[in-house]
C-alpha positions as CSV (number, residue, x, y, z in Angstrom):
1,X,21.9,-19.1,-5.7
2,X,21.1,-21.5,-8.0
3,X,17.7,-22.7,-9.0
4,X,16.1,-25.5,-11.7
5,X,12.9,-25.4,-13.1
6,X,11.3,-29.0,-12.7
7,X,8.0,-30.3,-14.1
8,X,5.1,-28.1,-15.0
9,X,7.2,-25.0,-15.0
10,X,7.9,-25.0,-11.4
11,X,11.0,-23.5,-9.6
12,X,11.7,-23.3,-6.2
13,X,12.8,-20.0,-4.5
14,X,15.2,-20.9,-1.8
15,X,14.5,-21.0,1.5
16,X,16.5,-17.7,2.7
17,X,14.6,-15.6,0.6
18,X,11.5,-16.9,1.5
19,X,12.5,-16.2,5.4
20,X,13.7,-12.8,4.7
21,X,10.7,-11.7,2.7
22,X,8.4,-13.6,4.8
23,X,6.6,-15.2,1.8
24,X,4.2,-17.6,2.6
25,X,2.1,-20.7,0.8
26,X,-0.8,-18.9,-1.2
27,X,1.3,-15.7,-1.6
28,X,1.0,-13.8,-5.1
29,X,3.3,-12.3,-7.2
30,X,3.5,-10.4,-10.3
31,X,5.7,-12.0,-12.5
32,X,7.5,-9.9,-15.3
33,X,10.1,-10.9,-18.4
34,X,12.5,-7.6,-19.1
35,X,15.7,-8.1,-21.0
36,X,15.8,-11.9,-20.8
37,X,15.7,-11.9,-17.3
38,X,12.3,-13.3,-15.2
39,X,11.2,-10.7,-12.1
40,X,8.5,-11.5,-9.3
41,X,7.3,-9.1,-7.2
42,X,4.9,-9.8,-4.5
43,X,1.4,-8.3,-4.9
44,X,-1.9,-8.4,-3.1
45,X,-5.3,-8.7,-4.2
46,X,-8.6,-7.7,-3.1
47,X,-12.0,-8.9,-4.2
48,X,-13.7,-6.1,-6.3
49,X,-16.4,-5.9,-3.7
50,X,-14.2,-4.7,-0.9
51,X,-11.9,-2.5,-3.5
52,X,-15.4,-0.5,-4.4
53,X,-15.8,-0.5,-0.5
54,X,-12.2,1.2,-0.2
55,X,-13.2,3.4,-3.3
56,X,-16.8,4.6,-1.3
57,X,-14.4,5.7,2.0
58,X,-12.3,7.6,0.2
59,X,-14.1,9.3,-2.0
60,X,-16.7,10.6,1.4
61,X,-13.1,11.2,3.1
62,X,-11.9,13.5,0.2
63,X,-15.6,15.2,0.7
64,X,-14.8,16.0,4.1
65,X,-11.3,16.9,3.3
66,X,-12.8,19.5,0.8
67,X,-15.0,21.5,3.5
68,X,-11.9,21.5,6.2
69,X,-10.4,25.0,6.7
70,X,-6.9,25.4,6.1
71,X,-5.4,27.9,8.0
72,X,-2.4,29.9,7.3
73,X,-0.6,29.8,10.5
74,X,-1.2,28.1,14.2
75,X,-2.4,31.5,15.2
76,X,-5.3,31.5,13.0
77,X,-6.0,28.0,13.7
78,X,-6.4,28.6,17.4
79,X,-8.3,31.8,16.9
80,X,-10.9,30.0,15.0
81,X,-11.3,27.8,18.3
82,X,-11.6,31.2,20.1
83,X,-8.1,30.0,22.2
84,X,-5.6,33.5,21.9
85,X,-2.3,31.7,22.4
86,X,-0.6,34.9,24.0
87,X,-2.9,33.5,27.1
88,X,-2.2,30.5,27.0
């Protein structure tokens, strides 16, 4: 597919690919020069606010992940629950 560039740098990506990729007015993209050739890749982007938010969840995830037992076989998993699974 062919493509121009018109005033103030703008090109327009044709319609196809913006169907199939399900690009939208607004959208972002990273845009990259390697060996002569232009790349975009869609990105998104979140305020800082909600990032530290996302930051705060995981870090008191990976606390609770740190207390968690790990067990080394289902066995031992349900014989910490007090459930023999020769009963069951």
């Amino acid at each position: 597919m062919l493509a121009e560039i018109r005033g103030r740098s703008q090109i327009t990506i044709p319609a196809e690919i913006i169907k199939k990729l399900g690009i939208s007015e607004g959208d972002k993209f990273e845009i990259t020069e390697k060996d002569g050739g232009i790349f975009l890749c869609p990105v998104v982007v979140y305020p800082k606010e909600k990032m530290a938010k996302i930051a705060k969840i995981i870090k008191e995830t990976e606390a609770d992940v740190s207390r968690q037992t790990a067990f080394d076989s289902v066995e031992d998993l349900f014989a910490d629950m007090g459930i023999n699974i020769d009963d069951v």
